[in-house]
C-alpha positions, -999 to 999 in steps of 0.1 A, spaced: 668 290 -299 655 325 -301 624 331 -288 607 356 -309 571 378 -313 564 398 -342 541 429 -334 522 439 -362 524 402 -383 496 409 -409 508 435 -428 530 427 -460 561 437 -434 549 411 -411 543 384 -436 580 390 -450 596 386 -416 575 354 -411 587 343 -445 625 349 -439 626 336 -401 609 306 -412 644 301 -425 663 311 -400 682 285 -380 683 299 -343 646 313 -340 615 301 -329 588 322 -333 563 323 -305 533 350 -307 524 370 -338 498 399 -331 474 415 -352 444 437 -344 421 439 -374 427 397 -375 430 389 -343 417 353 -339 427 342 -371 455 312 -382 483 333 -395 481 306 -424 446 322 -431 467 356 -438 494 342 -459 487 307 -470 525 304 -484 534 301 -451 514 268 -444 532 238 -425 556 262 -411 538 281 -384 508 271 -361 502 304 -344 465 321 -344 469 359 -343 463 377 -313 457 417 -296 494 433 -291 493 431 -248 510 433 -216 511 398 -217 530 392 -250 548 420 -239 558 398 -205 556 365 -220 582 342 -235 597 359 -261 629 376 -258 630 394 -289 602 417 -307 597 429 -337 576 457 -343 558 460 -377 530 488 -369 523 518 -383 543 552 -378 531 567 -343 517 541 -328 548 521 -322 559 547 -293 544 528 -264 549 488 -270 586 500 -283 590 513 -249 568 484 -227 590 459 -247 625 476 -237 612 477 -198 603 442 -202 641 435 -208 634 428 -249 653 431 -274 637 450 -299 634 461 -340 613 487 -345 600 488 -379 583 524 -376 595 556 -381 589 560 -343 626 558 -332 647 570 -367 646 607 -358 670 619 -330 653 651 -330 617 646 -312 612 680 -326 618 669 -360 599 635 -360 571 660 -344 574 680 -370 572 657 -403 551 629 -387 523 650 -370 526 631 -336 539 639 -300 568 618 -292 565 602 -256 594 585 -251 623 609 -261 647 597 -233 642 564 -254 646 581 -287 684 588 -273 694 556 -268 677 539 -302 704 532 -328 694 532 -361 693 502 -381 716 504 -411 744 480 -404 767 496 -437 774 531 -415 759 520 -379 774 481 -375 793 489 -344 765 512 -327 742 480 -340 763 455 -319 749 449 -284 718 475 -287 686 468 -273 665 485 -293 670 493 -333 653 516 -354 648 500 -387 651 522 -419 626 536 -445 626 515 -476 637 547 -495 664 560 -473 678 526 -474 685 528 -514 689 564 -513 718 565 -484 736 532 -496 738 548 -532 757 582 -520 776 575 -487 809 564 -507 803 597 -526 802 618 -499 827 597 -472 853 598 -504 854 638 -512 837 636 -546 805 655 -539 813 690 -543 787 707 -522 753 713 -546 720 705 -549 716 662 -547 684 654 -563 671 617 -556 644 606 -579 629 573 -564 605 550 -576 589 523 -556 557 494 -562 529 497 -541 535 473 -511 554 500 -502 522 520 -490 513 489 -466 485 463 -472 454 479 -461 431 487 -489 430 524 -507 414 537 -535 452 545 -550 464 512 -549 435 495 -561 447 474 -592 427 496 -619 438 529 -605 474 519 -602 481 491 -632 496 509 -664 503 540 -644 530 561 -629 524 593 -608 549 612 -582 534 621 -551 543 637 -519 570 657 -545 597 678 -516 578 671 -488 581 633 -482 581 622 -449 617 600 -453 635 634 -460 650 644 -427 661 606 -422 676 602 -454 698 644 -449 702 627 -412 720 600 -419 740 613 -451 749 642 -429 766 621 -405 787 604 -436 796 636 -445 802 650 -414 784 685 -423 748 692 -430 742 676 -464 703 685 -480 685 668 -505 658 672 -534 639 642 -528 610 635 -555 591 596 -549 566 578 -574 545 550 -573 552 524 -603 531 494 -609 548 461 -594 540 443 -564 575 446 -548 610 469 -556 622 497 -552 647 518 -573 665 552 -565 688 578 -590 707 601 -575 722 625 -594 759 637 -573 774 673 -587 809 663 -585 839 678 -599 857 642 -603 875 643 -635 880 600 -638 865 576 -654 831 556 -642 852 531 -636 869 545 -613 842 554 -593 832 517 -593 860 509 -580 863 530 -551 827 523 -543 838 479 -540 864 494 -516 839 510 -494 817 476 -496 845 455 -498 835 436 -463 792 442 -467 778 410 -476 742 424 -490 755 454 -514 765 444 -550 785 471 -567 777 463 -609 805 469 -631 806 505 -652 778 505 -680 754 483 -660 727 492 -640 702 474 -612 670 462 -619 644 456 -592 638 420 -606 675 410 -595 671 419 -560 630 406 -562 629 388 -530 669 390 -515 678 410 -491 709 431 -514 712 464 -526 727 465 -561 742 499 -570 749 512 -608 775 540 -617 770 565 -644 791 599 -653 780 629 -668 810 647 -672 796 673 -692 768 686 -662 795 677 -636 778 649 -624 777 615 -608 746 593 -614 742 564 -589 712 541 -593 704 513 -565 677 484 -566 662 468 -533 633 447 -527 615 472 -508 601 444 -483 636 429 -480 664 449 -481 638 479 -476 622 461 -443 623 429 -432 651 414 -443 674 443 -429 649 441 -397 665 400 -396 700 416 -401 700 436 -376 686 410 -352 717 387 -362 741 414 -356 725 427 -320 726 388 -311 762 378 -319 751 358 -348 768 358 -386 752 383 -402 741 365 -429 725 339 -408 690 333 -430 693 357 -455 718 348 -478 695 339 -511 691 348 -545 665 368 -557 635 354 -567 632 347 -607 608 364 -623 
């Protein structure tokens, strides 16, 4: 078994990765930490989670950090993941960050978007980031993996074939996005609170989001020339999803289905991405709960453009679910290994 500690386990992030490793066949989860709760039965936290654990909550430490677990997840906030990320990896852990701590390869960049020093840059170096569908083989024997932004996640999977395959034609990309609040985490703000945000849908952080550089980063590499993006997010009332549009200029001349089938080709061998057929598109409440990324093709000839929607569960897919894939896939184990599910019904 796999001895594992999850940093940061009472946040939704946290409860998710309990959920799914609960599940999971070769783990044995041995120290779950938690500052604001420390103290407290993790069953307290999430109750759905009774009879499976009996683990009290505890302050993140050298001594977890030295103790029996040989892999760590970390499920803390952006910038303050920098120095247990690093304590970990000197410890000789394996580790998933969870952060945004480790995504940028520029220091100057994550300085620049995130508002904090990076520390550890020889670190940031070495990190590979975490999305198995264009990274696999950098994934495979890493010992530390930076998990990806919920959005960038839906946003990159949508366009790579686009791009890898020749049919982008160089313009503007514009990616309209749209996720349900436990995407802003599971501390308490006035925006979130139920009457502010039920029956409601407002844009926010409109060009200047912080997943930008991660999402042009990664899309660039598919590319293999600087690729930019017009990035527009919104908060929509639902506990858990997360949908993205992106609108391609193209100058492909085919059919939809075409497209669709170019993009199975390309996904032909990824067990988590679900290419629909032409004419259908993703809803949110088919991945609610799984850890796939279901991905919708639409053409607008007549604006010479290629509209690809995708649908994750924003804690699954988005997070922790692709925080257990990439554990499986840095350990040697099938991929799948505790994630293969259906969604959860509505």
């Amino acid at each position: 078994m796999l001895n594992v500690a999850v940093a940061g386990a009472s946040g939704y992030t946290g409860g998710e990765l309990l959920r799914l490793l609960a599940l999971h066949p070769y783990v044995k989860v041995v120290a779950v930490t938690s500052e604001k709760s420390s103290g407290k039965p993790i069953t307290q936290l999430f109750p759905s989670l009774s009879r499976f654990y009996d683990l009290t909550l505890e302050p993140l430490s050298s001594e977890i950090a030295a103790g029996e677990a040989e892999f760590v997840f970390i499920a803390l906030p952006h910038g303050t993941s920098i120095t247990p990320v690093s304590e970990f990896v000197k410890s000789g852990k394996m580790v998933v960050d969870l952060s945004a701590d480790f995504r940028l390869r520029d220091p100057l960049t994550y300085e620049e978007w995130y508002g904090v020093k990076h520390t550890a840059k020889d670190l940031l170096q070495s990190a590979v980031y975490g999305l198995p569908e264009i990274y696999r083989d950098r994934i495979k024997g890493a010992s530390l993996v930076a998990n990806p932004g919920c959005y960038p996640t839906a946003s990159i999977l949508s366009i790579a074939p686009l791009l890898k395959n020749g049919l982008y034609n160089g313009g503007k990309i514009i990616i309209d996005a749209k996720s349900a609040i436990s995407g802003a985490g599971r501390s308490p703000s006035l925006a979130f609170h139920f009457p502010e945000a039920n029956e409601g849908m407002e844009a926010y952080k409109a060009g200047t989001h912080r997943h930008i550089p991660e999402i042009e980063q990664v899309l660039s590499d598919v590319a293999g020339n600087t690729v930019t993006t017009c990035f527009v997010p919104h908060l929509i009332p639902a506990n858990r999803g997360l949908l993205t549009t992106g609108y391609v200029p193209s100058d492909f001349s085919g059919e939809a289905a075409d497209i669709v089938r170019l993009y199975r080709e390309f996904y032909d061998n990824e067990p988590f991405v679900r290419v629909l057929d032409a004419g259908r598109q993703p809803n949110i409440r088919d991945v609610k709960g799984a850890n796939f990324c279901d991905i919708g093709i639409a053409l607008d000839k007549r604006n010479g453009c290629i509209i690809v929607t995708s649908a994750i569960d924003n804690l699954v897919k988005g997070s922790a679910g692709a925080a257990i894939q990439n554990m499986n896939i840095m350990k040697g184990y099938e991929e799948t290994t505790g994630l293969m599910q259906p969604g959860l019904f509505p």
